[in-house]
C-alpha positions as CSV (number, residue, x, y, z in Angstrom):
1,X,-17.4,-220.3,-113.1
2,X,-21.0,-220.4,-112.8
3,X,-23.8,-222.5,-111.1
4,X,-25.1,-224.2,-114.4
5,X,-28.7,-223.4,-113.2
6,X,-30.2,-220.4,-116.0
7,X,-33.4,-220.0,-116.8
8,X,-33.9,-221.2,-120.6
9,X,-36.2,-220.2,-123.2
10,X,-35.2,-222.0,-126.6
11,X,-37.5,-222.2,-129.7
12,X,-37.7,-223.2,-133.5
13,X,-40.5,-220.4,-134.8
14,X,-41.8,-219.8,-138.5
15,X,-43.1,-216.5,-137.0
16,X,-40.9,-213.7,-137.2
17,X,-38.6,-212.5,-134.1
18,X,-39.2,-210.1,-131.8
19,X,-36.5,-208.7,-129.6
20,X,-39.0,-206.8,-127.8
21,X,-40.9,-210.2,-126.7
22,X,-37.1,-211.7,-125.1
23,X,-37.1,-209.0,-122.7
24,X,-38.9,-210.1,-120.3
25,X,-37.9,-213.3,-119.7
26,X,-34.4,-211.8,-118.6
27,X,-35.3,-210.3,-115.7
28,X,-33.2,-211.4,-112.8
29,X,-32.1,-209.2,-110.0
30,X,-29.0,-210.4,-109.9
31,X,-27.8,-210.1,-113.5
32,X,-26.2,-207.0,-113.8
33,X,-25.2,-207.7,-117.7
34,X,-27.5,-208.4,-120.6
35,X,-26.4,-208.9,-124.0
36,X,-28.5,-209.5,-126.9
37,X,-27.5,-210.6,-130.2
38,X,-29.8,-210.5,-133.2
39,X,-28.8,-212.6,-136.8
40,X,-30.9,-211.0,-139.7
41,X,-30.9,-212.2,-143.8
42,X,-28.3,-209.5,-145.1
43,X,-28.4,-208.9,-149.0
44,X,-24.2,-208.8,-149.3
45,X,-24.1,-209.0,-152.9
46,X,-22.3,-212.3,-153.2
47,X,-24.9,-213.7,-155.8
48,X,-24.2,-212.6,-159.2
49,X,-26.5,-210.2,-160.2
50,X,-28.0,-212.4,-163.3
51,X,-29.2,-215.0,-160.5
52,X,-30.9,-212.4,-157.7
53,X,-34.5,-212.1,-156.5
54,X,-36.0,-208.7,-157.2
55,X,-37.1,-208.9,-154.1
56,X,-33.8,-209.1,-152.3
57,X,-32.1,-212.2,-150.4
58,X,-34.5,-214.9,-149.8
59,X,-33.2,-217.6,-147.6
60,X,-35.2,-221.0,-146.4
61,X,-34.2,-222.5,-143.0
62,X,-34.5,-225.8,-141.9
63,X,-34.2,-228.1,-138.6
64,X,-34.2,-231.4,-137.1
65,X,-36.1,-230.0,-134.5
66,X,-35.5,-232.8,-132.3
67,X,-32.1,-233.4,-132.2
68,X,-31.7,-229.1,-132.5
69,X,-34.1,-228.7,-129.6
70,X,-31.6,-230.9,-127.9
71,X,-28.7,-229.4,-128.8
72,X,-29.6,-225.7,-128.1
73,X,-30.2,-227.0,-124.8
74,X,-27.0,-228.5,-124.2
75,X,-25.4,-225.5,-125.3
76,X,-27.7,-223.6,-123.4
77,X,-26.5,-225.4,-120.2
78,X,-22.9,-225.3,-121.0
79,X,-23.3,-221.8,-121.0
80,X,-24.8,-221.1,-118.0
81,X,-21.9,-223.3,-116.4
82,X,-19.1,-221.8,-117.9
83,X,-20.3,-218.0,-117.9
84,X,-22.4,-217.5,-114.9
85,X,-25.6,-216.9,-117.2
86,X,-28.5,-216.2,-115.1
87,X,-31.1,-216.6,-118.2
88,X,-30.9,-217.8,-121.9
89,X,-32.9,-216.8,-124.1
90,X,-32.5,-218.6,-127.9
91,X,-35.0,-218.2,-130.8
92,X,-34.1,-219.3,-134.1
93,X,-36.5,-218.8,-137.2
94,X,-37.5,-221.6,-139.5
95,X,-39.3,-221.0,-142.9
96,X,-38.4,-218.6,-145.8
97,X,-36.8,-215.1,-144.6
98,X,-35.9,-211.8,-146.6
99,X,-33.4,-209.3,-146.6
100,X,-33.1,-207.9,-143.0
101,X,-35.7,-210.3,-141.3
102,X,-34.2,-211.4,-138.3
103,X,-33.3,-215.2,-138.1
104,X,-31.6,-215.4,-134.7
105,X,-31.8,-214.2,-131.3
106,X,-29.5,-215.2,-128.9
107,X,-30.3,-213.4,-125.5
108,X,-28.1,-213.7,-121.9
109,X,-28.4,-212.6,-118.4
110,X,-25.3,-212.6,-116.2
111,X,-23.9,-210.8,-113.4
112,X,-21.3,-208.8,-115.1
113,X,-21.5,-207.2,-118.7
114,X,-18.2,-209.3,-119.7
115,X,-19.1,-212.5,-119.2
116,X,-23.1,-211.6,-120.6
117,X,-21.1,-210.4,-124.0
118,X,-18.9,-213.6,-124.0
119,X,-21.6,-216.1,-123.4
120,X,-23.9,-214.9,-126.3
121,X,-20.5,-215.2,-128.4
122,X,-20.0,-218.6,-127.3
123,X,-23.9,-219.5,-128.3
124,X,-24.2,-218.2,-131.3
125,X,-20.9,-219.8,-132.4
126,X,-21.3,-222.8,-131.2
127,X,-24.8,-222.7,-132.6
128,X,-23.6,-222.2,-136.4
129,X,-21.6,-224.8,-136.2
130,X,-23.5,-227.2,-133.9
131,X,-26.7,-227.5,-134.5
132,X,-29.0,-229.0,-137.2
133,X,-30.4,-226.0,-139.0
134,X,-29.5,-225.0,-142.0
135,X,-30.3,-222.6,-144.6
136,X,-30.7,-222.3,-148.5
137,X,-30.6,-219.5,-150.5
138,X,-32.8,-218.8,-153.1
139,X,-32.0,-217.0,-156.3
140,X,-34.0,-216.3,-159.8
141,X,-37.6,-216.4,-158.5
142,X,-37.7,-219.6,-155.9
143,X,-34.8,-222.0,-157.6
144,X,-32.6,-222.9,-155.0
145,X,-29.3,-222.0,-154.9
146,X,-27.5,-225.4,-154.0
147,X,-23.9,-224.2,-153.6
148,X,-25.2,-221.7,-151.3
149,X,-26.2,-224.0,-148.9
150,X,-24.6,-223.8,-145.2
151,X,-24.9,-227.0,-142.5
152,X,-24.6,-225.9,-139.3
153,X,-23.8,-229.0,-137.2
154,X,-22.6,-232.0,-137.1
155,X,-23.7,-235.3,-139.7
156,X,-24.4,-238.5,-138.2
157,X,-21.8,-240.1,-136.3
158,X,-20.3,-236.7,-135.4
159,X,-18.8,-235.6,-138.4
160,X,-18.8,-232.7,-140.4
């Protein structure tokens, strides 16, 4: 569909998101559609109550920022191919993150509004299941909550 020729921005950060500071690098004349999806720590009360944080969720990402890096950029390309995408913007937090903090921005620049919508759907997706991050929640003041760890992306060798 499209050219395969966006302008990227991708980043691993340990400083918190801003949507305000994606904005700008979506400007394109000829995008007609920007969509903008933001991730943020949500406290949905799936952790008994015995084993929560005072404080809320607490949730510690990690990378392989290498092979991530990559991969967000492969996606990021894909994207841009398949949708028409004009500019991608795609920041991801790394670090320890609290109830609402946002962990993900995933920002697109197309022509039309349809295809901006269904390319930040295709990222993000593709993302949690993709890519080397992955994050642990923490319960009772900082022990880790092991079965509430999620991998998104693939193991060695390509499997799950």
């Amino acid at each position: 569909m499209g050219s395969g020729t966006a302008r990227t921005s991708i980043a691993l950060l340990r400083e918190p998101l801003k949507v305000a500071a994606v904005l700008p690098l979506l400007s394109d004349p000829r995008s007609g559609g920007v969509a903008i999806f933001v991730g943020r720590v949500r406290d949905d009360g799936e952790v008994p109550l015995s084993k929560r944080r005072r404080n809320g969720t607490v949730l510690v990402y990690e990378a392989y920022r290498p092979l991530a890096l990559r991969e967000l950029k492969r996606l990021a390309g894909t994207a841009a191919l398949r949708f028409g995408a004009r500019a991608i913007v795609i920041r991801h937090r790394i670090g320890t993150l609290r109830t609402g903090e946002p962990s993900v921005i995933i920002a697109v620049a197309c022509p039309h509004r349809k295809e901006a919508f269904a390319a930040c759907r295709f990222l993000i997706d593709r993302l949690k299941k993709e890519v080397p991050i992955w994050k642990t929640l923490e319960t009772v003041e900082g022990s880790p909550s092991h079965g509430a760890v999620e991998f998104s992306g693939r193991r060695a060798g390509g499997r799950k």
